[in-house]
N, C-alpha and C positions, 0 to 999 in steps of 0.2 A: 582727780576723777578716776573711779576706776573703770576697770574695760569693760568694755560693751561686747557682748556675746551674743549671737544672731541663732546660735542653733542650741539643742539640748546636748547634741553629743559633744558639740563646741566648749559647754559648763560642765561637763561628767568628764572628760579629757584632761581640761586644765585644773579640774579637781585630782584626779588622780596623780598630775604630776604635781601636787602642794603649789600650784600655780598662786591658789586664790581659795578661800575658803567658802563657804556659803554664807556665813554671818560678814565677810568682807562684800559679798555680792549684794546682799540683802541693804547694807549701808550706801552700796554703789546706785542701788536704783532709789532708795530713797534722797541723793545727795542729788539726781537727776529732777526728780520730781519736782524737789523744790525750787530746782534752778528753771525748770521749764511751769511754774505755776502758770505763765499766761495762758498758755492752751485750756487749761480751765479743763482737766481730761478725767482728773480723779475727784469724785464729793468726798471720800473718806478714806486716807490712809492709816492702816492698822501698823503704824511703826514699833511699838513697844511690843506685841504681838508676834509680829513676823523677824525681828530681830533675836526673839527667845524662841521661837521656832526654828529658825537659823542654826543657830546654836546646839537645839537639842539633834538635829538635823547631820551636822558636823560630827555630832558623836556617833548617830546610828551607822555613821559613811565609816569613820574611823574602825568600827566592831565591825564592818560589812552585813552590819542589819539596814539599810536604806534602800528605799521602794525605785522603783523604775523610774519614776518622773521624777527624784529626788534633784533638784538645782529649776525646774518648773517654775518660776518663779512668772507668779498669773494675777492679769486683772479681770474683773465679773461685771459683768453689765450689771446696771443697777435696775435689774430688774430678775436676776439668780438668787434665790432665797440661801442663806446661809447665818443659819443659828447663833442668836442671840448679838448680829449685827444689824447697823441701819438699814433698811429696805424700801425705799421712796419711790421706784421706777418711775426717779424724776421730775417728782408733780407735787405738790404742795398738799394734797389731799391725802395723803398719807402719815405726813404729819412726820412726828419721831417713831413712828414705828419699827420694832427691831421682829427681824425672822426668828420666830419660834423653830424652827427645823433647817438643817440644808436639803438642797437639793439633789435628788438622786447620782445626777450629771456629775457634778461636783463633790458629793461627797465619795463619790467611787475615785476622781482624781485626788483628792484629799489621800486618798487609801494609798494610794501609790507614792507619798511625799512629796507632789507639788504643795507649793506654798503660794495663799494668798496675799496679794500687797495689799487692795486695797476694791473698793466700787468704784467703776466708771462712768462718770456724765451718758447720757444718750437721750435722743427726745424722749418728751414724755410720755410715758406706758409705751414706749417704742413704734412711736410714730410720728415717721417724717424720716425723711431726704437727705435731709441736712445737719443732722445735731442743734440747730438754732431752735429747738419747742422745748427745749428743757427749762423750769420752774427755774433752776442752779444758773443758766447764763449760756449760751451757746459755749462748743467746741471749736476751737481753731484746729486747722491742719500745721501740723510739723514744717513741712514741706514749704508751705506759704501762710503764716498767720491772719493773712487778708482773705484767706480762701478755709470753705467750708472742708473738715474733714470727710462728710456723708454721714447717711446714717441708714438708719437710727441708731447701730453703733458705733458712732462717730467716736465715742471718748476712747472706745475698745482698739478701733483700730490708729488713731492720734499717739494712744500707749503704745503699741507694739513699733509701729512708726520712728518716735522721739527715744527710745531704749528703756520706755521707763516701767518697762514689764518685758519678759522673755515673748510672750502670748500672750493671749487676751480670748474669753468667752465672749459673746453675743449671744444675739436670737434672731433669727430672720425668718420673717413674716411674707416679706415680699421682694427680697435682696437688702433686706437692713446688717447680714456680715459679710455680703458681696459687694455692695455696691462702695460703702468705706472703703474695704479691701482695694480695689481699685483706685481709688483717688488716694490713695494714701500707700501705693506699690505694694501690698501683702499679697499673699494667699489667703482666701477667705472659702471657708468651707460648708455648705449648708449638706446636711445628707437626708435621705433618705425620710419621708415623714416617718415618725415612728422608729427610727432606728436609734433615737435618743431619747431618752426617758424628757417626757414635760412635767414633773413630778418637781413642783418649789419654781416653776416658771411661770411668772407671773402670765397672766393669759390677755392677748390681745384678741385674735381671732386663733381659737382652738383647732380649727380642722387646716390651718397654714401652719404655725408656728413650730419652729425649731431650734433648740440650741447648736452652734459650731462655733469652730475655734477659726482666729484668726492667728497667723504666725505669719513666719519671714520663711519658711519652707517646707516642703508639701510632706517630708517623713515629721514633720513636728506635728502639722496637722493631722496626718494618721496617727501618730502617735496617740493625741489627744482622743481622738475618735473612736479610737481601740479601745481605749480606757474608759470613755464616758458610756460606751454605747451595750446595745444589748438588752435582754427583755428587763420589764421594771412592774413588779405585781401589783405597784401603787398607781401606774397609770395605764388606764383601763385602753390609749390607745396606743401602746406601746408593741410593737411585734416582737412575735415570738419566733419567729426561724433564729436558728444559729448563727451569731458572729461569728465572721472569721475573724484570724489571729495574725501579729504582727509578721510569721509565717509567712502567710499567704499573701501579705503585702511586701513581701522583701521579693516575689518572684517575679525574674522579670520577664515582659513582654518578649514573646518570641516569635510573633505572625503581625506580618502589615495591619492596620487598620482602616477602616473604613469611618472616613470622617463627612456629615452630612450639613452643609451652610444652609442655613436659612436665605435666599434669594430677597424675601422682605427683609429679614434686619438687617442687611447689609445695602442696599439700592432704598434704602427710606430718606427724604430730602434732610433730616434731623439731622444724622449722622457725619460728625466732624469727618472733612477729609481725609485727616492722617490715619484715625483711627479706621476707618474703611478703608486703605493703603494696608493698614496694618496686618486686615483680618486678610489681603489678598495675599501680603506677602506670605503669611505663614502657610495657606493654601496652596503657594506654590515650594514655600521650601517643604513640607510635608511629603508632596506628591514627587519631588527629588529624590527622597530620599525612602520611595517603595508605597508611601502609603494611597489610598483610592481617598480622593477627594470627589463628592458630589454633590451640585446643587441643586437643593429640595424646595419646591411651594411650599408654602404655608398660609393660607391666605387668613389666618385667624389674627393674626399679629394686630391689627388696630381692635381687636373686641378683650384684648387680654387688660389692659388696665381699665375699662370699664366693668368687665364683670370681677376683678379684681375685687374691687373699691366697693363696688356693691355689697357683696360676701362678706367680705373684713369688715366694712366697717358696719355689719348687721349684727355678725357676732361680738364686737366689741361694746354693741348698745348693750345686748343680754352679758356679756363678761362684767363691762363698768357700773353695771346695774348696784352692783354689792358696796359701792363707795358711797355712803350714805350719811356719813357723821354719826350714827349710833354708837356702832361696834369700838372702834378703834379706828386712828387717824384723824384727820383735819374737823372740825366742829366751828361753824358760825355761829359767834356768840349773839345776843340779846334775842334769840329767835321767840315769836309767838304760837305757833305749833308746829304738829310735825310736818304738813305741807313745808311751812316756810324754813324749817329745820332741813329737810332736805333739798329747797328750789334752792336757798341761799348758800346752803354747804358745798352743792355741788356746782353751781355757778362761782363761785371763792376761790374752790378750790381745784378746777380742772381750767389748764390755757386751751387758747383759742383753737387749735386745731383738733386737740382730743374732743373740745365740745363739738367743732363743727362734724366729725366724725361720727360722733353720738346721735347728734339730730339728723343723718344722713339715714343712719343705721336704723334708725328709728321708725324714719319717715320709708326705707323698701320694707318694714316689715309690717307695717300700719293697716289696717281692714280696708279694702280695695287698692290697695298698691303690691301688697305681697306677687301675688298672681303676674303683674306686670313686670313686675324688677327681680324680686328675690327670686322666685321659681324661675324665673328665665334663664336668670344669671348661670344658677347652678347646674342647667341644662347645656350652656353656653360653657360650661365648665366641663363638661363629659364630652362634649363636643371636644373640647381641645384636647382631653387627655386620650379618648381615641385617636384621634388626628397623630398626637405625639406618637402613642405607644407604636403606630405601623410605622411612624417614619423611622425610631430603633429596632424594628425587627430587620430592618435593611444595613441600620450605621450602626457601630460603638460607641459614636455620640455625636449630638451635637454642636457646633461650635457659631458662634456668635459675640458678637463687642458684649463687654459686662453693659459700659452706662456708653449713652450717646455722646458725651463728651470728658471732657477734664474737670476738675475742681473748679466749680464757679464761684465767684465773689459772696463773700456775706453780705446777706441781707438782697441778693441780687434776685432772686426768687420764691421771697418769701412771700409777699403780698399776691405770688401768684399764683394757687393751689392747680392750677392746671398743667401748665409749665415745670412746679414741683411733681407733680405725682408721675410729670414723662419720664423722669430721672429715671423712674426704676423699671420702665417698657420692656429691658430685656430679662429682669431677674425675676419678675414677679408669673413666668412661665412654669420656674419648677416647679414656686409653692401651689399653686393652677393644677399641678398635676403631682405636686409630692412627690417629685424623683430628685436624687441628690444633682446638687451641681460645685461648681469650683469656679472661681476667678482667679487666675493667675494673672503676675505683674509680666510683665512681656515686654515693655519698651517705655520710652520718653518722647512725649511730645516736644515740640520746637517751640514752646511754651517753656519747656520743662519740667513739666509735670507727667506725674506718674499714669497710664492707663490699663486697664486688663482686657483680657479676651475670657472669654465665659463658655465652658464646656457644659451640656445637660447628658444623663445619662439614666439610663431604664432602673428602676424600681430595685432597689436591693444588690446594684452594683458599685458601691460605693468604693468599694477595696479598690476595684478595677478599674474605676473613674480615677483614684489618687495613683493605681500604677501608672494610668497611661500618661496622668501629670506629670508624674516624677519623670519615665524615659522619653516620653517625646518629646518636652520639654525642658527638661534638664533643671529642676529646679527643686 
């Protein structure tokens, strides 16, 4: 086997010293993949591809023509559109479909010499908890193959996990590359709405959804972000203020900060002991070492996964709208018109929880319901994001457990959508209000399993959400 490398500077190091070449790394994670096929993490590995990209890769290193991310070696949620490859996000209704185009995200990391291995598993069209709603076959966790990765980007973060990718893309909707990240020990990064182009991201719910990178360290994760991020003319909600540059993320923290607990996420009956221990210890080693720890109300915390759920799964009725068996993808054969061409294609070819989604989504926006749920909801949504934005005009962030507990059993939560949908009570906050957040791996439960602590921070601080990762955290 060859070696496992955890960081990018770790793979541009032992390249310079003729350690290891990139076409030996390239054969290293494919000889992993296949030893680790049970996790069932990747639908498609581009081996013949990524071994001549290697290669060509090796040469541009040798001339010292090679891009910044060059040894990047990255998986893509199967729902990242990238040109003239398979594109399923997971669900049967898509059929053989291959992306006509990459994605802006990605193709700006393409720019820079990261190299694709391959698509990774995740529920389908990116929803759910667990990775078990994928069409392909549920994700196992590394860690413990009896136990769920998370998700929705379970296979994303399973890969970064088991070595069988440097990194890994997702999209988090409602903590689908946070909440992984946690069960699976990563840094998992959602930023900023809008500070990543959605341009080839397959759309779940529009006004949530974000691409981030999952790694094993928080300068990879910037790394990534730096590269992916910044205005995009092709997506109309993209911001236009100025990124900053890797610059301003190398400077370090030079004044205490003020760090603000939610009182509710932390005293709620849900919350595993240890992991509540955990968020106190760090509270107190914090406050050792200079910084202002304070604890803040919130008393919004049980309305956040319902007007979540509402929201998402409204927009995802009008997003799923277009999977029809016309165009391209899945088609129900012997059909007698087009009613039945469409009840039967989309009944076929979407599983049970994207349906029940759809008829959720359906049923807030329906002629005398809207008024009740949907406008509420979104009300109930400004409601929070004020709430939030005074409580960071006081903190620098944040801080809260990513998920209520550790990686639970497959299959342990599946039949039961309401108990699934608490998984994500702490992460589905920032998409609620589009402010970046971070999950960092922080410790081991006496289980043994991996958990995170989840930091949120104001609008457009992303740099300085991954500084404050990187120094007070040391990770």
């Amino acid at each position: 086997m060859k070696p496992i490398y955890r960081t990018l500077h770790a793979v541009q190091e032992a390249r310079r010293q003729d350690e290891i070449s990139f076409a030996a790394l390239a054969e290293g994670y494919l000889e992993r993949i296949e030893a680790r096929r049970s996790l069932n993490a990747y639908l498609d590995v581009y081996a013949d591809e990524l071994l001549a990209q290697a290669r060509a890769l090796d040469d541009r290193w040798t001339r010292g023509e090679a891009g910044p991310l060059a040894g990047m070696f990255l998986g893509i949620k199967d729902v990242i559109c990238y040109a003239r490859h398979p594109l399923r996000a997971s669900s049967k209704i898509l059929g053989n479909f291959r992306s006509l185009f990459t994605a802006t995200a990605l193709e700006r990391l393409l720019a820079q010499d990261a190299l694709v291995i391959g698509s990774l598993n995740c529920d389908e069209f990116a929803m759910g908890s667990s990775n078990e709603n994928s069409a392909f076959g549920p994700v196992r966790n590394p860690l413990d193959e009896e136990r769920v990765p998370g998700g929705s980007s379970g296979g994303s973060a399973a890969a970064v996990a088991a070595g069988l990718c440097l990194a890994a893309l997702g999209s988090d909707t409602g903590g689908s590359v946070r909440q992984p990240a946690a069960l699976c020990g990563l840094v998992g990064f959602k930023p900023t709405y809008g500070r990543v182009s959605r341009y080839g991201l397959i759309a779940y719910a529009s006004s949530f959804d974000q691409i981030g990178p999952l790694t094993h360290t928080v300068d990879d994760a910037a790394r990534l972000f730096l590269a992916m991020g910044g205005a995009d003319e092709r997506d109309n909600t993209s911001a236009t203020c100025p990124l900053e540059s890797w610059a301003d993320y190398e400077q370090p923290l030079t004044e205490p900060l003020h760090v603000g607990i939610l009182r509710e996420a932390v005293e709620t009956e849900g919350l595993d002991p240890e992991i509540r221990q955990a968020v106190l210890d760090t509270a107190a080693r914090l406050e050792s070492q200079g910084h202002r720890i304070e604890w803040l109300e919130f008393p919004y915390l049980e309305y956040l996964i319902p007007a979540y759920y509402v929201l998402t799964t409204a927009e995802a009725s009008s997003n799923l709208a277009r999977y029809d068996g016309v165009r391209y993808g899945y088609r129900a054969d012997g059909v007698q018109n087009l009613e039945d061409l469409y009840t039967r294609t989309r009944s076929e070819g979407f599983g049970p929880e994207v349906k029940r989604r759809i008829a959720l989504g359906t049923f807030v926006l329906s002629a005398g319901y809207k008024d009740a749920y949907y406008r509420k909801a979104q009300q109930v949504r400004r409601i929070i994001y004020d709430a939030t934005r005074q409580l960071l005009k006081r903190c620098d962030v944040l801080l809260t457990p990513t998920t209520p507990t550790t990686a639970f059993r497959l299959g342990e939560k599946i039949d039961d959508p309401i108990a699934m949908y608490l998984s994500d009570v702490y992460t589905v906050h920032a998409n609620l209000v589009g402010m970046p957040a971070v999950s960092l791996p922080v410790g081991r439960h006496s289980n043994g399993l991996p958990y995170g602590l989840h930091l949120l921070a104001d609008s457009f601080a992303d740099v300085r959400l991954l500084r404050i990762s990187r120094d007070i955290f040391g990770l």
